[in-house]
C-alpha positions as CSV (number, residue, x, y, z in Angstrom):
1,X,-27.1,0.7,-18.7
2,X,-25.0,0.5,-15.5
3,X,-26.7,0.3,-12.3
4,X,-24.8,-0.1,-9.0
5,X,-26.9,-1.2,-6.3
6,X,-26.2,-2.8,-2.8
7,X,-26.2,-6.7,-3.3
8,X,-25.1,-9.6,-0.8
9,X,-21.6,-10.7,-0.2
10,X,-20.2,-12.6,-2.7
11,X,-18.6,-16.4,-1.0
12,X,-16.0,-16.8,-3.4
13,X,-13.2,-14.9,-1.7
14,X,-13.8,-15.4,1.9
15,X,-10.4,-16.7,1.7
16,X,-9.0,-13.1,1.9
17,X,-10.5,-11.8,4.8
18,X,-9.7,-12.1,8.5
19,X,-13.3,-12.1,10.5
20,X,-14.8,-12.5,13.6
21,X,-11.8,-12.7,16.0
22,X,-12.4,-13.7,20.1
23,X,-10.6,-14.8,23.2
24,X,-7.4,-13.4,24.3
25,X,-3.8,-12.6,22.7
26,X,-2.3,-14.7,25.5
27,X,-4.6,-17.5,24.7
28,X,-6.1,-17.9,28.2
29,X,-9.4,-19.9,28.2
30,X,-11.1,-17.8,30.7
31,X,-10.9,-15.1,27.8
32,X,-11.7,-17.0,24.9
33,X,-15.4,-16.5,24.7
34,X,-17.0,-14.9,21.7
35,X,-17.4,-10.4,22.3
36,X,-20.9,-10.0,22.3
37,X,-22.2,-7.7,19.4
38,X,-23.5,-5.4,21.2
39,X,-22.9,-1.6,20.7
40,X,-20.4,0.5,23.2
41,X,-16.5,0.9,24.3
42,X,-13.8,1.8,23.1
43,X,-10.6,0.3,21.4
44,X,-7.1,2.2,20.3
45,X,-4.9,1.1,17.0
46,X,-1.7,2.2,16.3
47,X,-0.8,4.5,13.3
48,X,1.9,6.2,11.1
49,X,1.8,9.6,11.6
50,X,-0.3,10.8,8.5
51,X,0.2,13.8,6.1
52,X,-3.4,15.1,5.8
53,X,-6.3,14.2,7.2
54,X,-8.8,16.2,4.2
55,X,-9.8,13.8,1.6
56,X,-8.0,14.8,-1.6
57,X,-5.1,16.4,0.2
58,X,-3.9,13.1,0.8
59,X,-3.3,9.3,-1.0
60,X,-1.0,7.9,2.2
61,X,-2.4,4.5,3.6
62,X,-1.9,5.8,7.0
63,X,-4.3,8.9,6.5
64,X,-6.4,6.5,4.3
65,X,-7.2,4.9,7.6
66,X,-8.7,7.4,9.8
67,X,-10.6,8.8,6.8
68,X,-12.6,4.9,6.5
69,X,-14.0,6.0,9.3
70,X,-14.7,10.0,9.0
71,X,-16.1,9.7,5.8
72,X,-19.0,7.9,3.6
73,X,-17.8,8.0,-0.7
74,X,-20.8,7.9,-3.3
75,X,-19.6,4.0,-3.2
76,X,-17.7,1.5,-1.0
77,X,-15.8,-2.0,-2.6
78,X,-17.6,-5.0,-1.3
79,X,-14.8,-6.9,1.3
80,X,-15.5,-9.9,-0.4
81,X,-14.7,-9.8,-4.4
82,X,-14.2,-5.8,-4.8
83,X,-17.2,-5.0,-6.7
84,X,-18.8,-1.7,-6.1
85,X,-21.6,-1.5,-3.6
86,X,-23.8,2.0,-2.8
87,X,-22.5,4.3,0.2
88,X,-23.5,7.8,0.3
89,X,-24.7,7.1,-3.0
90,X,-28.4,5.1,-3.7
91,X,-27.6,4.5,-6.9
92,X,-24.8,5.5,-10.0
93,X,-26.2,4.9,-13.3
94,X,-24.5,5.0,-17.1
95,X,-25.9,4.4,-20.4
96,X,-22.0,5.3,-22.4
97,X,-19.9,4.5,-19.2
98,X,-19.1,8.7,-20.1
99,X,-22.2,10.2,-18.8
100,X,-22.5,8.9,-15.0
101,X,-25.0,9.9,-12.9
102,X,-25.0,9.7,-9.0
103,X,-28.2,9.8,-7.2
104,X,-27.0,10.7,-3.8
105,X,-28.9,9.5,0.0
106,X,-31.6,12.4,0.8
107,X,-30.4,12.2,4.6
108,X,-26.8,12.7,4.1
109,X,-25.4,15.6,7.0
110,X,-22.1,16.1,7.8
111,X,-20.5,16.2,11.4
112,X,-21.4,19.9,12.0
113,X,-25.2,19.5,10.8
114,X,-24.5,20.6,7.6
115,X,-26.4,18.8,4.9
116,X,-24.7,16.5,2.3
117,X,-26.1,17.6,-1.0
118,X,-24.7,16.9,-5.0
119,X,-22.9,20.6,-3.8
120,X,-20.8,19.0,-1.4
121,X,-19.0,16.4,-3.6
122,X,-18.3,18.7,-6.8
123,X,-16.8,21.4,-4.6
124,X,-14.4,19.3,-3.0
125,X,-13.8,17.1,-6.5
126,X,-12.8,20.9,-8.2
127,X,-10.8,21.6,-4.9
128,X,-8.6,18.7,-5.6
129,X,-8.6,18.9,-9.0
130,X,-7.8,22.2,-9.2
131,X,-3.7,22.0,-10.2
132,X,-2.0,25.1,-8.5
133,X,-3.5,23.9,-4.8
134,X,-1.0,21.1,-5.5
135,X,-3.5,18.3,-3.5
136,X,-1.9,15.0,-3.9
137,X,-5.3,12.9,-5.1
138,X,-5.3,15.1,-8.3
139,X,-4.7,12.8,-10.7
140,X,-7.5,10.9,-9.6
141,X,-9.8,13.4,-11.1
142,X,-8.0,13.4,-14.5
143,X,-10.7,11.4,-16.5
144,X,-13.6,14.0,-15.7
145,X,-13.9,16.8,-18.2
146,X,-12.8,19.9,-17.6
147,X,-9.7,18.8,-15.5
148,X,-6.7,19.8,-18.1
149,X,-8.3,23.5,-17.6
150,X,-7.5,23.1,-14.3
151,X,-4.3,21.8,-14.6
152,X,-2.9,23.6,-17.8
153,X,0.8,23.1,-18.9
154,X,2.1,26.4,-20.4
155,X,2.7,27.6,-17.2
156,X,-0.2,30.3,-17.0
157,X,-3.0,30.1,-14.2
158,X,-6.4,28.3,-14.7
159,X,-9.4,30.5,-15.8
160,X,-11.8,28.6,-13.9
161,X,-11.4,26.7,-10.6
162,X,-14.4,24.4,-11.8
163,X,-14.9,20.9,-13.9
164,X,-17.0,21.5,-16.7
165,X,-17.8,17.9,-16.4
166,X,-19.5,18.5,-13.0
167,X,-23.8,19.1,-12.9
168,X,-25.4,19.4,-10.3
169,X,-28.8,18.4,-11.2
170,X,-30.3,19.2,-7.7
171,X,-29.6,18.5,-3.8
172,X,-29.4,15.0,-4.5
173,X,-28.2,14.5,-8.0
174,X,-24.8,14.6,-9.4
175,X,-24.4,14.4,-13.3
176,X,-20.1,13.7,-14.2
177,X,-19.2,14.0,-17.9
178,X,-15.7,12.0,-18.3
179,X,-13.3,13.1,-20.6
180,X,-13.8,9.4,-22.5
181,X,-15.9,6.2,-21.2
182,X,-14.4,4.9,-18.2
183,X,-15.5,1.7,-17.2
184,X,-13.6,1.4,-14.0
185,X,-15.2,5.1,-12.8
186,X,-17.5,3.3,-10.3
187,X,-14.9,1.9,-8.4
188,X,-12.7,5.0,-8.4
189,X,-16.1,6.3,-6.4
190,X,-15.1,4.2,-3.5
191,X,-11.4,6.1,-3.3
192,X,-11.4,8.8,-0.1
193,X,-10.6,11.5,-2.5
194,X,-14.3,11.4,-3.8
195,X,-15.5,12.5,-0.7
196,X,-17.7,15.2,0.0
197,X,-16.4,17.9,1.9
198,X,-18.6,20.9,4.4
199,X,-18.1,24.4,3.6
200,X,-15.6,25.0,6.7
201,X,-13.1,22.9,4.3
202,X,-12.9,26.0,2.2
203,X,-13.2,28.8,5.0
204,X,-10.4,27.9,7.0
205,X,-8.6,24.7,5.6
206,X,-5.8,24.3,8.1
207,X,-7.6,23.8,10.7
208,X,-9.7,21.7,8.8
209,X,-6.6,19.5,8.1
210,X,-6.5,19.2,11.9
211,X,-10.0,18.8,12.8
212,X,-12.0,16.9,9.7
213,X,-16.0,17.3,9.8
214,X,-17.3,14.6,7.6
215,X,-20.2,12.2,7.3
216,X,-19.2,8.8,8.3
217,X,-19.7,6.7,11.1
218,X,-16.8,8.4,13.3
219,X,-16.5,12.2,14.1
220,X,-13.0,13.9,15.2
221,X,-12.8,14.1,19.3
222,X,-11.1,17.3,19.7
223,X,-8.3,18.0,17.3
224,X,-5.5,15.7,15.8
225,X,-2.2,15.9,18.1
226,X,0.1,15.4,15.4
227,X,2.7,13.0,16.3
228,X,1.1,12.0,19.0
229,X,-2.8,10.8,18.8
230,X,-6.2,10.9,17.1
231,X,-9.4,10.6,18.7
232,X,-12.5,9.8,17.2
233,X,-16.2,9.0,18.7
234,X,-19.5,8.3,17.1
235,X,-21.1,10.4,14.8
236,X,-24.8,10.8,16.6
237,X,-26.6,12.2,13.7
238,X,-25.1,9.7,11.0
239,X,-27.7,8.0,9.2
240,X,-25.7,5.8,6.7
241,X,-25.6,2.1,6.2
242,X,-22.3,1.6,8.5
243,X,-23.5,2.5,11.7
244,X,-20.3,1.8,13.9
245,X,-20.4,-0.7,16.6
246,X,-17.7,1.1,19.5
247,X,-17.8,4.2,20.5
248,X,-14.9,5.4,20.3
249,X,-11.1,4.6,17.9
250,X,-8.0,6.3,19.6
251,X,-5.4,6.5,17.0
252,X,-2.4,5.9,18.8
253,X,0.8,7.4,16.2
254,X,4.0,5.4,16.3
255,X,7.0,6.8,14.5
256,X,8.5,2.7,14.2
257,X,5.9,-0.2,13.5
258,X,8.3,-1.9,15.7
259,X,7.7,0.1,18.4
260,X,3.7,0.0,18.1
261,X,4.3,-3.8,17.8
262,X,6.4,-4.5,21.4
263,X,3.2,-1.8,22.5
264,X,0.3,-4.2,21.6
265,X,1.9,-7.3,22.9
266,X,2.5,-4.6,26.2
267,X,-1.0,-4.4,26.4
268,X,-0.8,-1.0,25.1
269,X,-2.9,-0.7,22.4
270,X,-5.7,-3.3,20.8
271,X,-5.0,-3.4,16.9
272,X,-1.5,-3.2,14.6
273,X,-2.5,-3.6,11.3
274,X,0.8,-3.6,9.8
275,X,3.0,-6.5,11.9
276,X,6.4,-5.8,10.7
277,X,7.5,-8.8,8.4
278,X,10.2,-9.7,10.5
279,X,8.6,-10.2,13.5
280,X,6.1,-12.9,11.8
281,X,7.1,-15.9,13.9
282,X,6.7,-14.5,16.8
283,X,3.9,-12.6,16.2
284,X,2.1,-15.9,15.4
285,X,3.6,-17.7,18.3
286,X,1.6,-14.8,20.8
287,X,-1.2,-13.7,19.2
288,X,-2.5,-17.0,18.2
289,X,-6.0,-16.7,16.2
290,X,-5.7,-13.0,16.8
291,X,-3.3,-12.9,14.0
292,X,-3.9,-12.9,10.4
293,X,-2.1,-13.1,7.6
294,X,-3.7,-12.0,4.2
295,X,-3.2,-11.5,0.3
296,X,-2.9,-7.7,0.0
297,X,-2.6,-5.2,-3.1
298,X,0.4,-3.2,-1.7
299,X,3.3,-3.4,-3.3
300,X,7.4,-1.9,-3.0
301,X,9.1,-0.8,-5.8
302,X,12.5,1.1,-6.5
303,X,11.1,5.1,-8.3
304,X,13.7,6.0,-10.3
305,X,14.3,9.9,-11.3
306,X,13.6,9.4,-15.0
307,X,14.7,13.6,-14.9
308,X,18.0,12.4,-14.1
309,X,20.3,11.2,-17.5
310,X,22.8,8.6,-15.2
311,X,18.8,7.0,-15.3
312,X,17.3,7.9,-18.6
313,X,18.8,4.7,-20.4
314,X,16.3,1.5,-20.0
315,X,19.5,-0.7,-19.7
316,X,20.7,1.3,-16.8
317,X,17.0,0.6,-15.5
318,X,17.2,-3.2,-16.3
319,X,20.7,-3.6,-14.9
320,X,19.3,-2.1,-11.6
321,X,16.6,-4.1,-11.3
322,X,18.6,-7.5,-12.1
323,X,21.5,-6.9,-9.6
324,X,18.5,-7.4,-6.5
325,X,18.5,-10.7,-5.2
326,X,14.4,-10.2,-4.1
327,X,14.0,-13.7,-3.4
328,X,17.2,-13.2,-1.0
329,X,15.7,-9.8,0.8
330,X,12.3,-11.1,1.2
331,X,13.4,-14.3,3.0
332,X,16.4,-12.5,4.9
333,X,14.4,-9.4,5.8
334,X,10.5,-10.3,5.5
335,X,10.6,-14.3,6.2
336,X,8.9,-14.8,2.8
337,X,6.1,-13.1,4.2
338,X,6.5,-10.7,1.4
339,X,6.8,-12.5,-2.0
340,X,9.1,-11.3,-4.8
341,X,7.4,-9.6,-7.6
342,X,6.8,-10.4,-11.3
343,X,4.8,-8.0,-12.4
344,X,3.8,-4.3,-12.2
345,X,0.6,-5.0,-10.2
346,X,-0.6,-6.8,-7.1
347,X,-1.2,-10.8,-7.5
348,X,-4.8,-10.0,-5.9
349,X,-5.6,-7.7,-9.3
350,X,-7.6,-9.6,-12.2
351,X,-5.3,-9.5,-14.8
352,X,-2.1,-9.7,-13.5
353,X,0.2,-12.6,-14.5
354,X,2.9,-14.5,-13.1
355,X,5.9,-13.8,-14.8
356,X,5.0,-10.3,-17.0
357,X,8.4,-8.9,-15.7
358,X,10.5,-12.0,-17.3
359,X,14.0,-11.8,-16.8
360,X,14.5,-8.4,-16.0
361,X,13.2,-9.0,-12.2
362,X,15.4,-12.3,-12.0
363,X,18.4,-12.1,-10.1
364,X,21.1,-11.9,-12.6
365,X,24.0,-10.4,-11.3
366,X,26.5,-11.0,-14.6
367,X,23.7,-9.9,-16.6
368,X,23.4,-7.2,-14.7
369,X,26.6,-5.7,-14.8
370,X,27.0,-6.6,-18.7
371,X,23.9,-4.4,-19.5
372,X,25.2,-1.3,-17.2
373,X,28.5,-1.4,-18.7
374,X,27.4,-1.5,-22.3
375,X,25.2,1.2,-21.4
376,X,28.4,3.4,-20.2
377,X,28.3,2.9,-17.0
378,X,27.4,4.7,-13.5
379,X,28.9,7.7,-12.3
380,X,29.3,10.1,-8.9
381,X,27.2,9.1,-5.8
382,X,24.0,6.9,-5.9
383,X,21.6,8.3,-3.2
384,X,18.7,6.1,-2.4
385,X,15.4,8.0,-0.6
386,X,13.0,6.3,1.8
387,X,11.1,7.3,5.1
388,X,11.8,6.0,8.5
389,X,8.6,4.9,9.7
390,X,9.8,1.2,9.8
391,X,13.2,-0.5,10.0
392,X,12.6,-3.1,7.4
393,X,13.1,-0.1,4.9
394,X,16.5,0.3,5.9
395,X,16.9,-3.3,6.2
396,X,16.4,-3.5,2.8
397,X,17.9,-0.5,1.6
398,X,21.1,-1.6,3.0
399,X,20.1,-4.9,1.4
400,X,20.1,-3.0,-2.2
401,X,22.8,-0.8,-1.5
402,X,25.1,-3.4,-0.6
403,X,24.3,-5.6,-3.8
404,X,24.4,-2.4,-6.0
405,X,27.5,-2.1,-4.7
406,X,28.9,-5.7,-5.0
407,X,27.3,-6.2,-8.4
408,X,27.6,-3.4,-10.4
409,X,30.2,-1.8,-8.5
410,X,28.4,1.1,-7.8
411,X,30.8,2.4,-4.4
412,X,29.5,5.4,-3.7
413,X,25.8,4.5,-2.2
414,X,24.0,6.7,0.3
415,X,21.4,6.9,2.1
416,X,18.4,10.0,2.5
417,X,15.9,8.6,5.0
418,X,13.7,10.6,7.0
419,X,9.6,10.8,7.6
420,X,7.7,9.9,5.6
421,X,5.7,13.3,5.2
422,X,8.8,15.3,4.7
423,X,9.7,13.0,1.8
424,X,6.1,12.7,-0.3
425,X,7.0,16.9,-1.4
426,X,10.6,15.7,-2.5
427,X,9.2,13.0,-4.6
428,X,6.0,14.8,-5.8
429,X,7.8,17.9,-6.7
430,X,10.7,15.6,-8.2
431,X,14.0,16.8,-6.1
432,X,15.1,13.5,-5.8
433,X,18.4,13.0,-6.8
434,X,18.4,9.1,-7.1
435,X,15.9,6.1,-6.5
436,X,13.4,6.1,-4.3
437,X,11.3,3.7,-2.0
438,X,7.8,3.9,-3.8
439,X,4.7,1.9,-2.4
440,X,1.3,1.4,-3.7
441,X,-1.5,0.4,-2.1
442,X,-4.4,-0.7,-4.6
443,X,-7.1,1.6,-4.5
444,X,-9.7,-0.7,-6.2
445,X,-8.9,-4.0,-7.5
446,X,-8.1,-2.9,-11.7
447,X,-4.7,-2.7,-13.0
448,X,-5.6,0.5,-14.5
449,X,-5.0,1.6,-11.2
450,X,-1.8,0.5,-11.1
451,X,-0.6,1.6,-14.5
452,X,-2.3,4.9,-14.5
453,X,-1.9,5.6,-11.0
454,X,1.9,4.7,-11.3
455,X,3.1,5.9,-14.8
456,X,0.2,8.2,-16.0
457,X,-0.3,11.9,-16.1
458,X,2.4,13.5,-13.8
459,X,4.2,10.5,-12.8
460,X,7.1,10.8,-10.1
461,X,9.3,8.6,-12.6
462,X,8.6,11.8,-14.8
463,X,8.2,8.7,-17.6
464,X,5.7,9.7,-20.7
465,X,4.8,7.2,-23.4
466,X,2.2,8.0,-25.8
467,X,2.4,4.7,-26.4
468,X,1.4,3.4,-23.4
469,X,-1.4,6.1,-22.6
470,X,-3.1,4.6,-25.8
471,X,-3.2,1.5,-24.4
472,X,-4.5,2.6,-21.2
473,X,-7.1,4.7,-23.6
474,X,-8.0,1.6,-24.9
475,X,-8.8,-0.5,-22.0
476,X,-10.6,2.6,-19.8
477,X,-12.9,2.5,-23.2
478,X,-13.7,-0.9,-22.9
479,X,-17.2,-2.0,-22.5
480,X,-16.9,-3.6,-18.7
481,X,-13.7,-4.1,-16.4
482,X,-12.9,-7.4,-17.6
483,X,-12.6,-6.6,-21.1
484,X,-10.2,-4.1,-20.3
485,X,-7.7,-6.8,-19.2
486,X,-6.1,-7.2,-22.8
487,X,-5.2,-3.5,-23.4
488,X,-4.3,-2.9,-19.7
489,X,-1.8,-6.2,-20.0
490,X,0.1,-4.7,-23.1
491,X,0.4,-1.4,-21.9
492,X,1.9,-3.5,-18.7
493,X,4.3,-5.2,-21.3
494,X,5.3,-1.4,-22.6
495,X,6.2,-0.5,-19.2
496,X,7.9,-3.6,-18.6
497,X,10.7,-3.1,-21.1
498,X,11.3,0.4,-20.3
499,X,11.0,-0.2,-16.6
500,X,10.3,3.7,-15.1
501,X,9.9,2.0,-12.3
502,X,11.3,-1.0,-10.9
503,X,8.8,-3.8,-9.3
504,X,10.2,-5.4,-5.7
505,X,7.4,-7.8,-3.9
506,X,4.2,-7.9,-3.0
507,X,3.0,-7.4,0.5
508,X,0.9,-10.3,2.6
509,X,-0.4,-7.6,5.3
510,X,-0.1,-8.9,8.8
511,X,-2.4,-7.7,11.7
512,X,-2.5,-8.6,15.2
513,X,-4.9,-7.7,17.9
514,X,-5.8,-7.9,21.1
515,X,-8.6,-9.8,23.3
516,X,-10.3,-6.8,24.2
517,X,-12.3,-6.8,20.5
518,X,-13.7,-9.3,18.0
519,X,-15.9,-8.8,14.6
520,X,-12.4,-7.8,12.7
521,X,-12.7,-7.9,9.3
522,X,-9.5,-7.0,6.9
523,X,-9.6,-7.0,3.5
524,X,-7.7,-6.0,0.1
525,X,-9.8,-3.4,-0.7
526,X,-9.6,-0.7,2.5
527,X,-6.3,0.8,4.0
528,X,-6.4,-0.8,7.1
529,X,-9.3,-2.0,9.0
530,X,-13.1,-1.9,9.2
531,X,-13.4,0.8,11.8
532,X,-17.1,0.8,12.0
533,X,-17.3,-3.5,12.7
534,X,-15.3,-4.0,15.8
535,X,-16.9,-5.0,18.6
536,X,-15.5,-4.4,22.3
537,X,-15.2,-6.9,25.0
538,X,-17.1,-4.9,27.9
């Protein structure tokens, strides 16, 4: 049997966390005293503007970051090695790692009153699971039974809008039935998606989308001003373990991370969690020990439209892939902040390995435009999608573009930017017409999540290997995580020499903050920061 329950923090990764910052940005002395830990104030941070903000509806880290602190999942990943710790949960339980059973907090009650029963998480599960409502966390639900039903493929409606592998046992007990044993299904409890959501979700779900009710630590103040702001207080009736310390976050929503950068060194806001890479050196330089630069699970890759035949030939893939100089872009662009990838998944992931790519992520310009002549070469215009939200993505775009051009010879490159939640639909619903900027940000700390969350069922690549979903098969079935690693690694190597998907670096996130707050604590495992931690100086 599996039992999750709360344990203490682990020491052995303390080297990925930034904690406990005092004093001031500017580095004055009369300001460098430790923020008491006391409760009260208020602190701002800047954001992206998000696409949703109702669990399920949504898989963007910007949204990802406001829900941390709206809403409690069944479990949370502990900061300091990723295991699973209880949340809204007291306990999940498995005998076959198929049969899971979630015993849920008695006291659980949403924003509104509402209480938080076993009813509240399988109706919004089935809401997101449910395939014509189109919400983008679906796949997430795809290993719980019942979920092809829901999402059938011969075009007809679903019969039922519910999981057959969904109990409820009573107010406080959940029983989920997965498709196959799934020993990486606790962790996937600690994704926002798993949620529970209040009954005003399905009454009227666009507002809703603009004013969340959920049963974290933090409770919308008013509604969100969409390109503008997002206000949230403490939750008075929460009665979880993560009672906040402030009492209020103001979202502050930057369309550039530039721009919200020059803002927090204005004075303007208290917390950028996402420094732009090329602004490292100086960042340093002013912020001091109020800037931190950490091992993350994000990672860039170029999406190719698979759909497409100019892109249905792997050598075409490869030829792309070796034609990018990413050790030159991620010194030029990122100041090697950024490191050049070698694999599918995030160097923080047990598992991955240095290298899995080989030589088709290695510069190889000759190479490259061998392999894409042999293959018949390239023909009419080469559009290349990504959102505007931060200027290093055009930096490198035009990076790419230009070396497409000079080594393959590729002339006709062009360039479809614009925001970020107006290109997700082109991508999900597969209208691209060339590659894409694809990012992932590690959900929990497997490379299933990666590979499946990637490349498996409804893919944006729109790549299918039968192959390749064995493997996955086989490592989900494994007894425990680790013994996964194996199958997960070949079905790595699969992908690898078809390359759907083409890897670019791995992310070191960078975060600077101001003097005003202290008890910051980042790690690989949330979008963002630990909302419900800081402390303000008062």
């Amino acid at each position: 049997m599996l039992t999750l329950r709360r344990t203490g923090a682990s020491l052995a990764a303390l080297a990925l966390l930034a904690a406990t910052a005092t004093g001031c940005a500017r580095g004055s002395v009369d300001d460098d005293r430790p923020i008491p830990a006391v409760p009260g104030g208020s602190y701002s941070v800047a954001l992206t503007e998000p696409d949703h903000l109702t669990p399920g509806r949504t898989t963007s880290s910007y949204a990802l970051q406001v829900l941390e602190g709206l809403f409690d999942t069944p479990l949370a990943l502990d900061p300091h090695d990723g295991h699973p710790v209880p949340l809204a949960a007291r306990s999940v339980t498995s005998d076959d790692q198929r049969v899971w059973t979630i015993a849920l907090r008695p006291d659980g009650v949403f924003h509104n009153g509402e209480r938080v029963t076993a009813h509240s998480f399988a109706a919004a599960w089935e809401a997101a699971a449910y395939g014509p409502d189109g919400w983008d966390a679906n796949a997430y639900f795809a290993q719980i039974e019942g979920y092809d039903a829901l999402n059938p493929t011969d075009g007809h409606p679903p019969a039922s809008r519910h999981l057959t592998g969904l109990t409820v046992l009573d107010d406080s007990t959940l029983r989920v039935t997965l498709k196959a044993p799934f020993s990486q299904f606790p962790m996937l409890l600690a994704f926002p998606a798993f949620a529970p959501l209040p009954q005003a979700a399905f009454s009227d779900p666009d507002h809703f989308d603009l004013h969340p009710v959920g049963n974290g630590p933090f409770e919308m103040a008013g509604d969100w001003q969409r390109n503008q702001r997002i206000d949230l207080r403490r939750a008075a009736g929460y009665t979880g373990p993560r009672p906040p310390m402030a009492d209020a976050v103001h979202f502050t929503i930057f369309t550039s991370t530039d721009t919200a950068y020059t803002e927090l060194s204005a004075g303007h806001v208290d917390f950028v969690t996402n420094v732009p890479a090329a602004r490292a050196y100086e960042a340093k330089r002013t912020f001091g020990h109020h800037y931190a630069v950490r091992p993350s699970g994000t990672m860039d890759y170029l999406g190719l439209p698979l759909w497409d035949p100019r892109f249905a030939r792997p050598e075409v893939r490869r030829a792309l892939s070796m034609a990018i100089d990413r050790k030159g872009i991620t010194r030029a662009i990122y100041n090697e902040v950024y490191l050049p990838a070698d694999s599918l998944v995030g160097v923080t992931i047990p598992g991955h390995r240095a290298g899995a790519c080989g030589q088709s992520c290695d510069y190889q310009p000759d190479r490259a435009r061998e392999l894409l002549q042999q293959a018949g070469g390239f023909s009419g215009r080469l559009e290349l999608y990504f959102a505007n939200s931060d200027p290093s993505y055009l930096q490198w775009m035009t990076a790419v573009a230009n070396e497409l051009r000079q080594n393959l010879g590729i002339r006709d490159v062009a360039f479809r930017t614009m925001p970020g939640a107006d290109l997700a639909p082109i991508l999900n619903n597969r209208k691209a017409t060339g590659p894409y900027r694809q990012n992932w940000v590690a959900d929990y700390p497997s490379e299933q999540d990666y590979l499946a969350g990637l490349l498996g069922h409804g893919n944006r690549p729109g790549w299918s290997s039968p192959a390749f979903d064995d493997l996955l098969a086989r490592g989900d079935a494994a007894p425990t995580p680790a013994q996964g690693i194996a199958d997960y690694q070949q079905a790595e190597d699969l992908a690898l020499q078809q390359l759907p998907l083409i890897p670019l670096w791995n992310w070191q996130d960078q975060s600077a903050w101001s003097g005003r707050v202290g008890n910051v604590l980042f790690d690989p495992y949330v979008a963002g920061l630990h909302l419900e931690q800081v402390t303000v100086r008062h």
